[in-house]
Each structure stands twice: as structure tokens, then as C-alpha cells.
VOBA-1610 file (N, C-alpha, C; in pm, whole numbers, padded with zeros to 5 digits, always signed):
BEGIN
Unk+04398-02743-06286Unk+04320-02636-06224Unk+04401-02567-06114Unk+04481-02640-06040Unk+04525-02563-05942Unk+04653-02507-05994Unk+04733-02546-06126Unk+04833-02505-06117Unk+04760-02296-06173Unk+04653-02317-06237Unk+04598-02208-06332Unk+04560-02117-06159Unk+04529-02162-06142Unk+04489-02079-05959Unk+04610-02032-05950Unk+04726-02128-05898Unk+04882-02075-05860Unk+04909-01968-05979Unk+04873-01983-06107Unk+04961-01917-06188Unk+04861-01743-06170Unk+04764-01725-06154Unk+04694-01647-06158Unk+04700-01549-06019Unk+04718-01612-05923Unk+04802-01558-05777Unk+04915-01501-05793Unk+05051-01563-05870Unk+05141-01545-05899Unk+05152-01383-05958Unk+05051-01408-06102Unk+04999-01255-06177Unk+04923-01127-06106Unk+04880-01134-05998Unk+04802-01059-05880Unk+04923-01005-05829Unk+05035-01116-05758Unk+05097-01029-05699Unk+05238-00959-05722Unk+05244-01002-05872Unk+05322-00916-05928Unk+05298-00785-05969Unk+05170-00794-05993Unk+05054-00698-06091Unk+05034-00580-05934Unk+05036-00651-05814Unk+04999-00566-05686Unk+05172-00493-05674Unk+05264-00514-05670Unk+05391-00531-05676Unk+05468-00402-05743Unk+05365-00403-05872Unk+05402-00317-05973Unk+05344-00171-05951Unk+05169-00178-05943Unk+05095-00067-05878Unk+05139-00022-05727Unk+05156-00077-05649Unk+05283-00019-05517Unk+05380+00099-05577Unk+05466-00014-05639Unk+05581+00095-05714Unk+05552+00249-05771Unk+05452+00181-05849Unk+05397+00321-05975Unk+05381+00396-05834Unk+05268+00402-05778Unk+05180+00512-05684Unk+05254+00541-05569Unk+05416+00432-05568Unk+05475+00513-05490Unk+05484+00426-05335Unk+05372+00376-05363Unk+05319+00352-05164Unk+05460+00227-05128Unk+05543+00194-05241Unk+05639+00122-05158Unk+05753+00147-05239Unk+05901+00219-05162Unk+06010+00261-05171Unk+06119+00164-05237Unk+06168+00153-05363Unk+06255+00113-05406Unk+06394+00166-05463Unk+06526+00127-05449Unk+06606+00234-05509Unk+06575+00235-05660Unk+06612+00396-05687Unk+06566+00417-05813Unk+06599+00336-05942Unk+06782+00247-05975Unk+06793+00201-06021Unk+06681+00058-06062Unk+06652+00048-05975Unk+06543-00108-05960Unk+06416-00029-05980Unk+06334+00100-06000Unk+06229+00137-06049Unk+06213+00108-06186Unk+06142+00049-06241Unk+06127+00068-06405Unk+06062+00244-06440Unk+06009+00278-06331Unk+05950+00451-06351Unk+06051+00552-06340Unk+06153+00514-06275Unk+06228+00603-06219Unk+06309+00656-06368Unk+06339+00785-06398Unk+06460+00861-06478Unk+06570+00737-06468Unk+06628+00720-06613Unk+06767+00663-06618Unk+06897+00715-06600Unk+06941+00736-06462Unk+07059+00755-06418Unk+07183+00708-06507Unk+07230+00798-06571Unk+07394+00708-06644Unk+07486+00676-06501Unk+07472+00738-06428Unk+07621+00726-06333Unk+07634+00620-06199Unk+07470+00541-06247Unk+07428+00385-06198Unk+07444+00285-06285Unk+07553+00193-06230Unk+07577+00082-06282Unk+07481+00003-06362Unk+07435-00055-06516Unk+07326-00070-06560Unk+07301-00198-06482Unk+07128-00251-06522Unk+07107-00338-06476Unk+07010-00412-06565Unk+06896-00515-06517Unk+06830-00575-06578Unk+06727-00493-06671Unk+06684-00358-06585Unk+06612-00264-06595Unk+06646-00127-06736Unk+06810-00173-06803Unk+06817-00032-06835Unk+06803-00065-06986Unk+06772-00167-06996Unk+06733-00178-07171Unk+06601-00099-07146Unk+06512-00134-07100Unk+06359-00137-07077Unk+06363+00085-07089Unk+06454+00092-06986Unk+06443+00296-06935Unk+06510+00324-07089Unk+06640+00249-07128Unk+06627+00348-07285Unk+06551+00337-07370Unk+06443+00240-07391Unk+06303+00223-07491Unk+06234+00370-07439Unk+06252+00397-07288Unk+06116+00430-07262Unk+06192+00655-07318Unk+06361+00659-07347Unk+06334+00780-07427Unk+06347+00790-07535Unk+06293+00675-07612Unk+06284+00734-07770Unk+06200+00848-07835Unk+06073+00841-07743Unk+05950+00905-07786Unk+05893+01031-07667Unk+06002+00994-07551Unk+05982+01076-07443Unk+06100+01235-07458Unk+06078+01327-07524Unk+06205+01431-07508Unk+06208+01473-07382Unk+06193+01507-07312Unk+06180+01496-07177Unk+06221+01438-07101Unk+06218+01327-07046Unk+06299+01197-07003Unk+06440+01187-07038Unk+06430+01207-07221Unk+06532+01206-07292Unk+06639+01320-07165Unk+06610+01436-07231Unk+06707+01556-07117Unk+06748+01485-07005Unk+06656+01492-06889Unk+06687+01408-06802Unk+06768+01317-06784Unk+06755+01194-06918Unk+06901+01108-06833Unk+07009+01198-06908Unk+06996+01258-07036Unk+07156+01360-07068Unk+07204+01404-06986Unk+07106+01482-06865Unk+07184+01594-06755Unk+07274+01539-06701Unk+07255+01379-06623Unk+07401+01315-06583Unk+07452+01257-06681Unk+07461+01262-06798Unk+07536+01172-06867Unk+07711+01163-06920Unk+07715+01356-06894Unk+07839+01367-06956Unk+07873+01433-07071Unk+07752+01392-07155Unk+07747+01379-07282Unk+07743+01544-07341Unk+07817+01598-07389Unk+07796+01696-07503Unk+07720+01714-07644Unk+07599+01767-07590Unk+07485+01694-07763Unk+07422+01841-07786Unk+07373+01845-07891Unk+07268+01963-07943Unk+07149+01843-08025Unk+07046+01928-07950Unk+06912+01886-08033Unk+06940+01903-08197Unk+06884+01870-08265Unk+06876+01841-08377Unk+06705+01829-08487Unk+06680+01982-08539Unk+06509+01936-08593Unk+06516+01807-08674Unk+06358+01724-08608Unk+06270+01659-08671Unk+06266+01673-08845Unk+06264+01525-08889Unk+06274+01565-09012Unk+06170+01456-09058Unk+06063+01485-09035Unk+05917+01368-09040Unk+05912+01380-09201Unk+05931+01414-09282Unk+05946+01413-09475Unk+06027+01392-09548Unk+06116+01350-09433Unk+06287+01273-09527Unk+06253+01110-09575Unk+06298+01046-09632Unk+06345+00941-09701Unk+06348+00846-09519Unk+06412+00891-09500Unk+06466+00846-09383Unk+06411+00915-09231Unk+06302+00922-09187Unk+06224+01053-09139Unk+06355+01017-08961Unk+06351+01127-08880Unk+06417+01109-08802Unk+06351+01246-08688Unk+06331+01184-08566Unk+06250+01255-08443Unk+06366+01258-08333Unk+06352+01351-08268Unk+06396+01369-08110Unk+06525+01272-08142Unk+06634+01377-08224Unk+06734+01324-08271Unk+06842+01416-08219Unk+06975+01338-08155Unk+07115+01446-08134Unk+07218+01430-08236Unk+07290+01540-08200Unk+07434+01517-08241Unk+07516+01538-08128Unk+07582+01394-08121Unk+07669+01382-07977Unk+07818+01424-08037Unk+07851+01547-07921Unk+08041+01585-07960Unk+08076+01582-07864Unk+08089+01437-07756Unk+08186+01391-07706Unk+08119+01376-07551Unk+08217+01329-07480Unk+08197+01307-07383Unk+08343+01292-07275Unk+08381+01244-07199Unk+08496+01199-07129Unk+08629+01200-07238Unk+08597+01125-07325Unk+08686+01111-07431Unk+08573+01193-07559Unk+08696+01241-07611Unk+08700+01332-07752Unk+08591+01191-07840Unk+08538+01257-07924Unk+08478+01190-08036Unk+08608+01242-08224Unk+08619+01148-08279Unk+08635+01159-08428Unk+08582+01257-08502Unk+08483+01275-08496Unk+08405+01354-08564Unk+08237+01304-08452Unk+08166+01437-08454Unk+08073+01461-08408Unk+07969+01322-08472Unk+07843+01284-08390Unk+07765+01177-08479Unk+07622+01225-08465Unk+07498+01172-08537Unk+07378+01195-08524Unk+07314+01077-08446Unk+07227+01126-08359Unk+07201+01008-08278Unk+07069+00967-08206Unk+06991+00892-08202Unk+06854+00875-08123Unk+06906+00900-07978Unk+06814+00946-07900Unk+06839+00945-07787Unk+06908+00863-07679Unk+06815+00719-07716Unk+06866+00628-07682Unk+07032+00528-07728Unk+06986+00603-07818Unk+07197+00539-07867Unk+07288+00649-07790Unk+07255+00773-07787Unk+07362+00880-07736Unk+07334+00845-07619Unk+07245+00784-07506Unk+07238+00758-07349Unk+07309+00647-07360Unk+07292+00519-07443Unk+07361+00364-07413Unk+07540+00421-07462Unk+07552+00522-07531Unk+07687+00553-07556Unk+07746+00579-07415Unk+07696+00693-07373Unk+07709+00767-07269Unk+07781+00671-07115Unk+07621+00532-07155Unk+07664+00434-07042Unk+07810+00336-07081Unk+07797+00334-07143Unk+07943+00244-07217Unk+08052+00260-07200Unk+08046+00420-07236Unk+08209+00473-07183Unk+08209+00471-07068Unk+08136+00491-06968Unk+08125+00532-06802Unk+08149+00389-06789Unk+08057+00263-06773Unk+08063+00172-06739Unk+08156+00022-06819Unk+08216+00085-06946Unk+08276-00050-07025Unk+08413+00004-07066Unk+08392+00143-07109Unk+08511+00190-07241Unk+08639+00206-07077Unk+08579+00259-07023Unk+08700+00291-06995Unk+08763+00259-06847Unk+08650+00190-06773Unk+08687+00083-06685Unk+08829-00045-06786Unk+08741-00086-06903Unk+08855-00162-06949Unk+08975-00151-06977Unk+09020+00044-07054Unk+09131+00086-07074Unk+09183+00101-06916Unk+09171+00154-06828Unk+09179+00159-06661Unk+09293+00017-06618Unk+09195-00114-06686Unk+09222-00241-06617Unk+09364-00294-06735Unk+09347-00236-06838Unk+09472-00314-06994Unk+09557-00205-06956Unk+09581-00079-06964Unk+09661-00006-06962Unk+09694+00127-06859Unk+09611+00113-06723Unk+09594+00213-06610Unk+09574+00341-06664Unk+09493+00372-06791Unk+09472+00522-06816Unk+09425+00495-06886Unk+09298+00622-06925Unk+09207+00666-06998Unk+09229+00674-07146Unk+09084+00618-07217Unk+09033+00667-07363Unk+09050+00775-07390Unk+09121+00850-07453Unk+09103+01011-07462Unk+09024+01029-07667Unk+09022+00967-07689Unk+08932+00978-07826Unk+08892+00804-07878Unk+08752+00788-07913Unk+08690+00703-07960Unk+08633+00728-08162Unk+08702+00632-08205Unk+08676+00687-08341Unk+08603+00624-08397Unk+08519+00619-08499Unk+08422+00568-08541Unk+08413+00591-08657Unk+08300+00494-08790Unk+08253+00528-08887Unk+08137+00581-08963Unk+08095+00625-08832Unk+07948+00714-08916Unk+07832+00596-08784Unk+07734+00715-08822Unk+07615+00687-08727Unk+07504+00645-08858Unk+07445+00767-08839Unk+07318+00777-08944Unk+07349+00740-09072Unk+07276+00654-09146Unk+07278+00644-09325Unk+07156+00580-09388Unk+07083+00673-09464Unk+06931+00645-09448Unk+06960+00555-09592Unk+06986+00347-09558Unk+07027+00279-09649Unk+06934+00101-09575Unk+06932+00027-09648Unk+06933-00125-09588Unk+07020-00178-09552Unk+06991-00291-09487Unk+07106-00360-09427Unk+07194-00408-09554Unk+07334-00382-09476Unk+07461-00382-09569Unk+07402-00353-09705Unk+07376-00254-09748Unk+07341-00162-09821Unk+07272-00221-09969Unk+07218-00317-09946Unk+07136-00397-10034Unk+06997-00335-10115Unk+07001-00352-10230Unk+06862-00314-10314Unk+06762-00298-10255Unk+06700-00451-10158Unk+06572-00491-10132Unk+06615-00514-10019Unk+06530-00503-09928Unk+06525-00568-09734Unk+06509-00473-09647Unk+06513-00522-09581Unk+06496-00423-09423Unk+06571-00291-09429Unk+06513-00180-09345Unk+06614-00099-09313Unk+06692-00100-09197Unk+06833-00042-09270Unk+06924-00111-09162Unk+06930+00005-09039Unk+06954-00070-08881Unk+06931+00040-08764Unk+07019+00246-08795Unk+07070+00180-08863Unk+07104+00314-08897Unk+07075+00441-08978Unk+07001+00393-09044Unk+06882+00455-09083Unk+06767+00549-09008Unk+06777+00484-08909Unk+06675+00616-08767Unk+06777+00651-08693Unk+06931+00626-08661Unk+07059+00692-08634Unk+07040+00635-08491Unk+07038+00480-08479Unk+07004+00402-08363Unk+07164+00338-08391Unk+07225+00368-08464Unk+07377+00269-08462Unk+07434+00344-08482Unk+07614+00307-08434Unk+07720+00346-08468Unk+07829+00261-08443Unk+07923+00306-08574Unk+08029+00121-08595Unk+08135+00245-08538Unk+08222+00158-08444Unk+08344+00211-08372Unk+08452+00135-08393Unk+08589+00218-08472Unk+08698+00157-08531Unk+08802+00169-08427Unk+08782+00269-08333Unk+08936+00205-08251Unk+08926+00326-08130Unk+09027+00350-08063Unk+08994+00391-07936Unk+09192+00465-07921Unk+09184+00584-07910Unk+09319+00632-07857Unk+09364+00691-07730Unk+09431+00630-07694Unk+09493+00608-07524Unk+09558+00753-07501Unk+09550+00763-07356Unk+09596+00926-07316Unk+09729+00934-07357Unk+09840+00814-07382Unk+09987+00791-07414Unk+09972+00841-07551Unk+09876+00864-07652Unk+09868+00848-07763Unk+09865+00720-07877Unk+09877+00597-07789Unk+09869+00450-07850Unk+09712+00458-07894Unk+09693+00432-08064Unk+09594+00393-08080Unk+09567+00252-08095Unk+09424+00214-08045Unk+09392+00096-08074Unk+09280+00022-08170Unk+09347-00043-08274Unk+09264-00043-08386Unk+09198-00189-08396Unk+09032-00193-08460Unk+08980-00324-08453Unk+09003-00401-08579Unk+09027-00307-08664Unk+09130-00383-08807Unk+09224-00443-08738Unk+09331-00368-08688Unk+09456-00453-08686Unk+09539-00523-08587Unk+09434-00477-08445Unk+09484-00575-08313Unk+09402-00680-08320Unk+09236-00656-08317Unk+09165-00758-08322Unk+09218-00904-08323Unk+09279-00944-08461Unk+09349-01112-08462Unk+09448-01132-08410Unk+09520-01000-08333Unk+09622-01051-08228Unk+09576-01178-08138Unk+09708-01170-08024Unk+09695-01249-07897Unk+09792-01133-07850Unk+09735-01055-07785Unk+09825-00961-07713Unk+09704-00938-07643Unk+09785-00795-07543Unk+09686-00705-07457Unk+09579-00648-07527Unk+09631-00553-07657Unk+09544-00474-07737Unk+09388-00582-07745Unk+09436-00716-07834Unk+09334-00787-07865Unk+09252-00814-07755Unk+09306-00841-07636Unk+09206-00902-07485Unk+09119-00769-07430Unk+09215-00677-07511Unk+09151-00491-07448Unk+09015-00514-07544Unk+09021-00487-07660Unk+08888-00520-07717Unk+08769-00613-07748Unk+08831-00699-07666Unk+08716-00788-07628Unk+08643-00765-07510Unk+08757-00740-07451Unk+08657-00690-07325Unk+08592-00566-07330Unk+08600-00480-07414Unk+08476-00356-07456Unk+08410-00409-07486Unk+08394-00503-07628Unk+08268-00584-07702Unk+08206-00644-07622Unk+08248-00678-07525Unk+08197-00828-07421Unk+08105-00667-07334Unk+08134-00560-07268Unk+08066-00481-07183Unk+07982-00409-07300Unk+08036-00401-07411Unk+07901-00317-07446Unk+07745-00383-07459Unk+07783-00487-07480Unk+07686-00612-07468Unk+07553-00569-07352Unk+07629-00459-07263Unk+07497-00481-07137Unk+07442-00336-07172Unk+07478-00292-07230Unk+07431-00172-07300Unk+07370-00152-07408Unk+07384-00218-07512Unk+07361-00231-07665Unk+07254-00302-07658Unk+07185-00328-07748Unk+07112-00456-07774Unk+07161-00511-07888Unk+07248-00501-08013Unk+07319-00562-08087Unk+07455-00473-08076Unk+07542-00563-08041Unk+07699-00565-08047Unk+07773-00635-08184Unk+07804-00597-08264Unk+07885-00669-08367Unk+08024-00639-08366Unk+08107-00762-08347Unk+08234-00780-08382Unk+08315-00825-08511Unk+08415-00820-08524Unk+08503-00926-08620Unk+08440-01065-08624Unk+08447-01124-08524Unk+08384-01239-08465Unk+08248-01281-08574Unk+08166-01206-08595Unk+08048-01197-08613Unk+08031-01220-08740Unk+08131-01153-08904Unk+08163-01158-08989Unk+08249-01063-09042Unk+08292-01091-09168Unk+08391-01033-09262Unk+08378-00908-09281Unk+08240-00822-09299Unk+08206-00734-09316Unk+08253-00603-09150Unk+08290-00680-09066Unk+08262-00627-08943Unk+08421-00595-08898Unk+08497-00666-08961Unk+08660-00682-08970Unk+08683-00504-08939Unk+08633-00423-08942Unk+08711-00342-08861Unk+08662-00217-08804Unk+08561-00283-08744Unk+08455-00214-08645Unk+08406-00271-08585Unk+08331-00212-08437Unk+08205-00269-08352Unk+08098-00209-08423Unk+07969-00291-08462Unk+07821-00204-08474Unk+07786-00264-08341Unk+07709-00127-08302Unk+07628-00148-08172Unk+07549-00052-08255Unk+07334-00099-08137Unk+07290-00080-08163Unk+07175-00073-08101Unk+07039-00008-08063Unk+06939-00017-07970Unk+06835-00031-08075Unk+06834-00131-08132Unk+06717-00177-08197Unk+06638-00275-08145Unk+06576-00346-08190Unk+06440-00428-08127Unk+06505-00630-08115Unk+06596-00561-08167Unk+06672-00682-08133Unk+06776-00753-08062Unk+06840-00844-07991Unk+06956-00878-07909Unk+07048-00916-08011Unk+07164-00927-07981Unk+07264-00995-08014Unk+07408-00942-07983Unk+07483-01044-07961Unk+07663-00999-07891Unk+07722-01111-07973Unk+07812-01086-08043Unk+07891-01142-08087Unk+08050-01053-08176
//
């Protein structure tokens, strides 16, 4: 009985804690608001999985965190009668570093992109090689298919254009760096891409490596689906 008392106090004053926040009557920095707009150019935190759920369905919000993001995107119409129906969808062409080719993208994948490079891609190139990503290449975003492209099962995150597999990364020297073919090193290159995989991790909610399986041998999938995973 008393622990159900404690636990129910506990729920009051979190629950009091929370209504403060909302209505305002007590000042928090914005990063630590769960209400507050998602800032890209704030270090993520416990909070920023939760703010990119909250623009999938918000276009509005959505803009908002784009304006700091960096990001170069055009809206893209709704296509609620496709096979593959797709809402409050971009096409991101680039950012800091050049893109491969332009991609299609949920909001929330083009903002966790956005945070990645700011906070993972290129802090890491910075720390392996003292200079910047100048193009990130990749294999496609959107593909309205199942996972690993199977008859029967789930659809895979890419399908609502919530993923994108990234093959390698080219340095302002012009050194490219590839996840085919440094990956099984023991060099710099290889420790360089781990330590992206390892930061996109706070961004993504599924990170896939080499590591992960055979199929993955020469790309990252990242991904803001309903699920975790880093490997």
C-alpha cells in the first residue's frame, strides 16, 4: 500500500512537472522542452527522438526545424493513392556536403540527416582527417518494396522514404571513403567509419552496418522507424 501511495505521488509530480512546462509557468532551455521546435544546431539529446516523431504529421513544425537545418529540400505532393502512399514528403539536395544524387525523404529522416552531418558526419571527418565531408553518397532512399525485397512480410522503412543506405563519404582532398572496401580494414578509414555508425546511432533509430550482416557489406541503413537498433 504504501509503496502504491509513493508510486502515485511520484506520477502527480511528474504529471505537475510536465503541465508547468506545457503552460509555460516554469522556464526550461528549449533543448530539454519536449514542446519546444527541434533545433538542428543543438547538440541532440534524450529528447530528440521524441521532437522528430512529433514532425511526421506536423508540416509546420516540419519547416521550422528545416529553417536551421542547412538542409536544401523542396516539398514534394502527397501521394495518398500510390502503392506506397507517401505525405509531407522532401527531396533533400544537400546540405554542408554535396549529396550523390538528390533523395526523397520524410521529414523526419531529412531533419535526423541534417542532425548527423552537423553533429556525427563531420565532427568525425574533423577528428580522422582535420577536414570536411564535401559529398556523402548513397543508394537510394524511397522503394515502395518489403524488407530485403521479399514476396511476403513487412514493409520495409523505405517504403514511406523513412531510410537511406549510405555507401561512402568524399573528403575535401578528394579521398573517397568507401563502406565496401575500408570497412574490414584496421586503418584510419575503418576507425573513421565506425565512428559515424557509432554517432549516427543518436540520431537514427536503426543504424545498420557491415557488422550487422552480409547484405549490409556496403552501406549504412539508417532509419526513423518505430524501432531501435545500432549495429
Amino acid at each position: 500500500m504504501r509503496f502504491r501511495w509513493g508510486l502515485l505521488l511520484v506520477l502527480l509530480i511528474i504529471g505537475a512537472a510536465g503541465l508547468s512546462i506545457w503552460r509555460g509557468w516554469v522556464s526550461i532551455p528549449p533543448q530539454w522542452n519536449p514542446w519546444a521546435p527541434l533545433d538542428v544546431k543543438t547538440e541532440p539529446n534524450l529528447l530528440t527522438r521524441y521532437k522528430l516523431m512529433r514532425l511526421r504529421d506536423d508540416p509546420q513544425l516540419c519547416d521550422q526545424a528545416l529553417s536551421s537545418s542547412g538542409l536544401r529540400v523542396s516539398h514534394q505532393a502527397d501521394s495518398p493513392d500510390a502503392a506506397c502512399p507517401l505525405t509531407n514528403t522532401l527531396r533533400v539536395q544537400g546540405g554542408e556536403a554535396a549529396l550523390s544524387s538528390s533523395f526523397l525523404a520524410s521529414c523526419s529522416l531529412a531533419v535526423a540527416f541534417a542532425l548527423f552531418e552537423r553533429h556525427a558526419l563531420q565532427p568525425a571527418a574533423q577528428a580522422a582527417y582535420g577536414q570536411a565531408v564535401k559529398r556523402v553518397d548513397h543508394l537510394g532512399s524511397f522503394a515502395c518494396r518489403n524488407v530485403y525485397n521479399r514476396e511476403n512480410g513487412r514493409r520495409s522503412q523505405h517504403a514511406t522514404a523513412d531510410a537511406l543506405d549510405i555507401s561512402g563519404f568524399r573528403l575535401a582532398d578528394g579521398r573517397f571513403i568507401s563502406v565496401l572496401r575500408d570497412w574490414p580494414k584496421d586503418n584510419q578509414d575503418a576507425r573513421f567509419l565506425r565512428q559515424v555508425r557509432d554517432g549516427a546511432c543518436d540520431m537514427f533509430s536503426v543504424v545498420l552496418s557491415p557488422d550487422y550482416n552480409a547484405a549490409h557489406r556496403n552501406h549504412f541503413h539508417v532509419d526513423v522507424g518505430p524501432w531501435w537498433r545500432c549495429r
